[in-house]
C-alpha positions as CSV (number, residue, x, y, z in Angstrom):
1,X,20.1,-11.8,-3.2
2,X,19.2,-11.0,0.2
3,X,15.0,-12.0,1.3
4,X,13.0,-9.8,3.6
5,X,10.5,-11.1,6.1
6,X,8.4,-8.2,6.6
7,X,9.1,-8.2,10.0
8,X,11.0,-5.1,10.3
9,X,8.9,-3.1,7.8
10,X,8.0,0.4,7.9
11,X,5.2,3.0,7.0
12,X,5.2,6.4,6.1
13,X,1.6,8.2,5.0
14,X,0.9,12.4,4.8
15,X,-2.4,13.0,6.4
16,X,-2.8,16.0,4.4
17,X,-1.1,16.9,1.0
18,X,0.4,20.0,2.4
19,X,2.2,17.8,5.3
20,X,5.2,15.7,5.0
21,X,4.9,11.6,5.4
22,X,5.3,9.9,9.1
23,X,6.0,6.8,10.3
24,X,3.0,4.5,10.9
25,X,4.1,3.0,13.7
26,X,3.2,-0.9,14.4
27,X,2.0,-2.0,11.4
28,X,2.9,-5.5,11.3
29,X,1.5,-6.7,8.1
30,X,1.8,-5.1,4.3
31,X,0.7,-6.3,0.2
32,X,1.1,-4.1,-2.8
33,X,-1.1,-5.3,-5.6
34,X,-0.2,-4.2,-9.1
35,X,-2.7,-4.7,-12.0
36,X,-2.2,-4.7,-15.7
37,X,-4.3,-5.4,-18.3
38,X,-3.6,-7.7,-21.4
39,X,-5.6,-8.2,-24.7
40,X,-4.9,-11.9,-26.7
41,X,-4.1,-10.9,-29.6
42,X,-2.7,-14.7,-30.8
43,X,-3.1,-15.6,-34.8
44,X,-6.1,-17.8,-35.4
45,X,-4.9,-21.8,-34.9
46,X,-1.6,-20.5,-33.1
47,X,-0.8,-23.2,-30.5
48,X,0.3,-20.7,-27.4
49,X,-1.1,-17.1,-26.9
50,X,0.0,-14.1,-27.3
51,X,-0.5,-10.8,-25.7
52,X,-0.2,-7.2,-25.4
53,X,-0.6,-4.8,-22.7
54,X,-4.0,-2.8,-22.6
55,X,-5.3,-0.2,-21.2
56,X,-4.1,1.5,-17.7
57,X,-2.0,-0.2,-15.0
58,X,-3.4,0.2,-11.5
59,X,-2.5,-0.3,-7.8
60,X,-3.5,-1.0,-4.3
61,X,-1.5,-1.1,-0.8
62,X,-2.7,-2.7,2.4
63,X,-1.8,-2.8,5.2
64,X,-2.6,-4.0,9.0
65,X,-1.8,-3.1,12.6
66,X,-1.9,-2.4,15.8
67,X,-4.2,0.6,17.1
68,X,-2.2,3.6,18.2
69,X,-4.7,5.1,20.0
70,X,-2.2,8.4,20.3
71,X,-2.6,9.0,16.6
72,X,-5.2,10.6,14.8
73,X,-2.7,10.0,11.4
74,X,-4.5,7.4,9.8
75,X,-8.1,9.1,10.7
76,X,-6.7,12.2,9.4
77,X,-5.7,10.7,6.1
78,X,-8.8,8.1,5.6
79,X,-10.9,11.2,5.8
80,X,-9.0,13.6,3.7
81,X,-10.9,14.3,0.2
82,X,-7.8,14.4,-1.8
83,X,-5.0,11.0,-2.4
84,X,-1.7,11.1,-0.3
85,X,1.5,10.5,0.0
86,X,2.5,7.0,1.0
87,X,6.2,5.3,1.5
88,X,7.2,1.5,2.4
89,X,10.6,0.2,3.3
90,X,10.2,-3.4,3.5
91,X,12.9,-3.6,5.8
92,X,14.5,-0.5,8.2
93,X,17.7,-2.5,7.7
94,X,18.1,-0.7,4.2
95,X,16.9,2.8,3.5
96,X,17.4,2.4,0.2
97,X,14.7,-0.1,-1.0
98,X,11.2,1.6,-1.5
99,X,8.1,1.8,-2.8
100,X,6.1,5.1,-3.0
101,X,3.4,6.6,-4.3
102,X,0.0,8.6,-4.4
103,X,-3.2,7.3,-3.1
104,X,-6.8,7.4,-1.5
105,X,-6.3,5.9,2.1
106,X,-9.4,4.1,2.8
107,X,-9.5,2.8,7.1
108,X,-11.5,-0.2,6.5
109,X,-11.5,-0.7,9.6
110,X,-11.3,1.9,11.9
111,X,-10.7,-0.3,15.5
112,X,-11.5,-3.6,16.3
113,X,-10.1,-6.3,19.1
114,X,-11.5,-8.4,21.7
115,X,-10.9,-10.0,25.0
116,X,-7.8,-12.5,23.5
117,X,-6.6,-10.4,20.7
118,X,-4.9,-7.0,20.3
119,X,-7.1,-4.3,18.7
120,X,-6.0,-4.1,14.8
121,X,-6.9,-1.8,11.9
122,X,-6.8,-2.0,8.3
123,X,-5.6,0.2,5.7
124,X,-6.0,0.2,2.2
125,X,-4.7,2.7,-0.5
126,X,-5.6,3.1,-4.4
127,X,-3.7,4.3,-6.6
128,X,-3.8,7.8,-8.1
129,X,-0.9,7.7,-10.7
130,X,2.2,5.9,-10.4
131,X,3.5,4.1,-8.3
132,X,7.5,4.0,-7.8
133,X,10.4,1.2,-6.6
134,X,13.7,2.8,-5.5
């Protein structure tokens, strides 16, 4: 088993759904939140519970960063009325661990810093459909 830090992880989001994916460049921190509903459905006077899955599983991404002022990518897709494409390697040491998936990209927010911290922005995508591990 090898662990990841994060540290060397990289972003790929479409702006558009007729363009390819790029790199998001600088973002230095990442989640991906998966929900799943479950219904007890335990016998009366059982003494542990029991469940089953119910109803849809969901998802959310996050992510957070440095400004790229050169960039209009993450505008581009926060404002686009249809969900996107998004990749993340956790690490650029190993192509071949990935998550992917379709989403709305919302740009929380859209630029903030101040005089003793670098300006940061925050992304966050729902899921529309599945999303994927390779």
């Amino acid at each position: 088993m090898s662990a990841i830090c994060g540290k060397r992880a990289v972003l790929y989001l479409a702006a558009a759904t007729s363009e390819a994916a790029i790199n998001i460049g600088e973002q230095t921190e990442y989640s991906i939140e998966l929900e799943q509903g479950l219904e007890e459905v335990s016998a009366l006077g059982s003494t542990w519970g029991v469940h089953v899955v119910s109803g849809a599983r969901k998802w959310t991404a996050g992510f957070r960063g440095n400004f790229d002022t050169a960039s209009n990518q993450l505008w581009n897709a926060a404002i686009c009325d249809q969900p996107l494409r998004f990749y993340l390697y956790p690490s650029s040491l190993s192509v071949t661990l990935y998550y992917y998936g379709t989403g709305w990209v919302k740009l929380g927010t859209v630029i903030a810093g101040g005089m003793t911290s670098a300006p940061k922005n925050a992304v966050t995508i729902t899921g529309e459909g599945e999303l994927a591990k390779n």
